[in-house]
N, C-alpha and C positions, 0 to 999 in steps of 0.2 A: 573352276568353282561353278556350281548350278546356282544360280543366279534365283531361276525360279523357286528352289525349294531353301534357298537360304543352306544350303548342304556342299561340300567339298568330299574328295576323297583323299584319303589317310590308310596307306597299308591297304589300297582298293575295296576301303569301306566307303560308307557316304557316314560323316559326320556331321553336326550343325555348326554350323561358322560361330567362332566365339564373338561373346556380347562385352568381350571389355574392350578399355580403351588402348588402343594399340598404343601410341603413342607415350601413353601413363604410367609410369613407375610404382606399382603400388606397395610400393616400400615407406613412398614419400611420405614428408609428414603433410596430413589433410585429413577434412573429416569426410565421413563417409557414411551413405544411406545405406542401408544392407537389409535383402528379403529374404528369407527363408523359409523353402515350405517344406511339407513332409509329404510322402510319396505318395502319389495318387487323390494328393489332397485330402488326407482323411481328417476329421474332428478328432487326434488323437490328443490335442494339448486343455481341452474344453467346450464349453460353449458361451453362448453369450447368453444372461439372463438381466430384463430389465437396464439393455445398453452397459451392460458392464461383463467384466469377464469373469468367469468362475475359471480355474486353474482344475485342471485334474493332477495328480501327484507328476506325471509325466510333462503335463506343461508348466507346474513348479519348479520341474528340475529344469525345465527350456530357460526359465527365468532365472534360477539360482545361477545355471550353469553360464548364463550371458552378464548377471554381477558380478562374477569371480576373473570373466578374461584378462583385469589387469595384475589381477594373482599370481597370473602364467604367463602376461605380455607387461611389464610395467611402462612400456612408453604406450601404452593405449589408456584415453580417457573416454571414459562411455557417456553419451547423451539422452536423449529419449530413448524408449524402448516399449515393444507391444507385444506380450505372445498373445496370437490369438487363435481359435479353435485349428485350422491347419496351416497355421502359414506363424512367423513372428518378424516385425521391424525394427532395426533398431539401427541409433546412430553412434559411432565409433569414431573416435581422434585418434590418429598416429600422430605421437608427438613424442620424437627423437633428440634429444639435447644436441646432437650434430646435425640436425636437418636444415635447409635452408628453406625458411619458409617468410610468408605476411603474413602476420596475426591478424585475427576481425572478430573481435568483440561482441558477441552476441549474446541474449537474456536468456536463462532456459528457464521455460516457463511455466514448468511442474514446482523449483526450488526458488526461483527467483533470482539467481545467483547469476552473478557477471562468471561467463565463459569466454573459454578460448578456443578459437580452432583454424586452422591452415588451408589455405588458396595459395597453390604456386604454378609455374607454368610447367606445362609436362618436360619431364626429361626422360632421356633415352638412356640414363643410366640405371642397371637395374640392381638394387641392393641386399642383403642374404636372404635369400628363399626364406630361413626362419623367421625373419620380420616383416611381413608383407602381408596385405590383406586377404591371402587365401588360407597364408599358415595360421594367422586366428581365426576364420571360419573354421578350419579343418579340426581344427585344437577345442573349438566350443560343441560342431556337430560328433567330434569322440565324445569328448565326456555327457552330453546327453543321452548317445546310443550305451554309451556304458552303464546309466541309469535303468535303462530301460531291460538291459539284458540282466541287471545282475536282480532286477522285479519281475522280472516271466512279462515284461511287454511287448509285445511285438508293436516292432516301431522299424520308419524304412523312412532316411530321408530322400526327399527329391537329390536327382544326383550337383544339379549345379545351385547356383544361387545369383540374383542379381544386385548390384552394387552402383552406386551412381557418386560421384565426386562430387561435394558442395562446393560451389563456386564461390558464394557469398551470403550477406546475413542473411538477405529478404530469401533465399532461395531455402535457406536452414530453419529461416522461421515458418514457412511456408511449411518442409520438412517437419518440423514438431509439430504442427497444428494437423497436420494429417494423422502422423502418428496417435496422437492423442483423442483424435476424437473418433477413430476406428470402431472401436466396439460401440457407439450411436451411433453408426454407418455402417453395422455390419452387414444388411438387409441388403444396400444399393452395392457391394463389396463383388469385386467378379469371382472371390472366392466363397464368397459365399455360398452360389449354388452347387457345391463340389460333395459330392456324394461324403458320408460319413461313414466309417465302417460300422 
């Protein structure tokens, strides 16, 4: 592994070393921070006017297409969520009627409504590819890209995405309040200065 560039070789390429959690099953039931940008950071989902976001039909679809996931996953319950001009957050429960998990009780604070979501310790068992938190990203970034092709948009997501395991409440309420107050933060946002096509 090259250490310095964060890069391994694979089939004597140089790869970049993945950012999940080794250890972590992500099948498991738990919830889950999830980033998503689009390629080369482009303003393709909107912009921000007066701290709020205006949608363009392509980042409607970013949003319709991220309320529908448990259409297509039903042990996933969705939390916050942000599309914002290149990038979208949003938080996601796998919650598996056979999972072994601890429940923790959190506000969410757009509905007010008592939630549920899962903290457990990592295991090393890893459970069907179909249910795990890459095959819902993968399952959410098709049917956006299918929007967009079957509209004449040219649209290109970033190839990966990052994901972070919520530990616990404060860490999840922390989590929404980021989420939520994004677009009156889009200015200080490190996405922000990303070129727009």
């Amino acid at each position: 592994m090259d250490t310095e560039n964060n890069a391994g070789k694979f089939k004597n390429k140089y790869r970049i070393a993945s950012a999940r959690w080794a250890a972590w099953d992500y099948s498991s039931n738990a919830a889950y921070f999830v980033t998503l940008c689009v390629a080369n950071r482009a303003h393709d989902f909107g912009r921000i006017a007066g701290g709020k976001m205006i949608l363009s039909p392509l980042g409607q679809s970013a949003q319709d297409c991220w309320d529908e996931i448990p259409a297509h996953f039903p042990f996933v319950e969705l939390g916050e969520r942000m599309v914002m001009p290149n990038h979208m957050h949003g938080v996601l429960t796998i919650n598996k009627p056979d999972g072994a998990t601890v429940p923790v009780g959190t506000q969410n604070i757009a509905s007010g409504e008592e939630t549920q979501y899962f903290a457990s310790l990592p295991r090393n068992r890893f459970g069907p590819q179909s249910q795990n938190l890459a095959s819902i990203i993968r399952g959410y970034k098709i049917g956006v890209t299918k929007f967009a092709r079957q509209n004449g948009i040219p649209f290109e997501w970033q190839a990966r995405y990052h994901d972070r395991v919520i530990r616990n409440a404060e860490e999840h309420y922390r989590i929404q309040q980021y989420i939520l107050s994004n677009p009156q933060n889009w200015e200080k946002d490190d996405f922000y200065a990303a070129q727009s096509k």
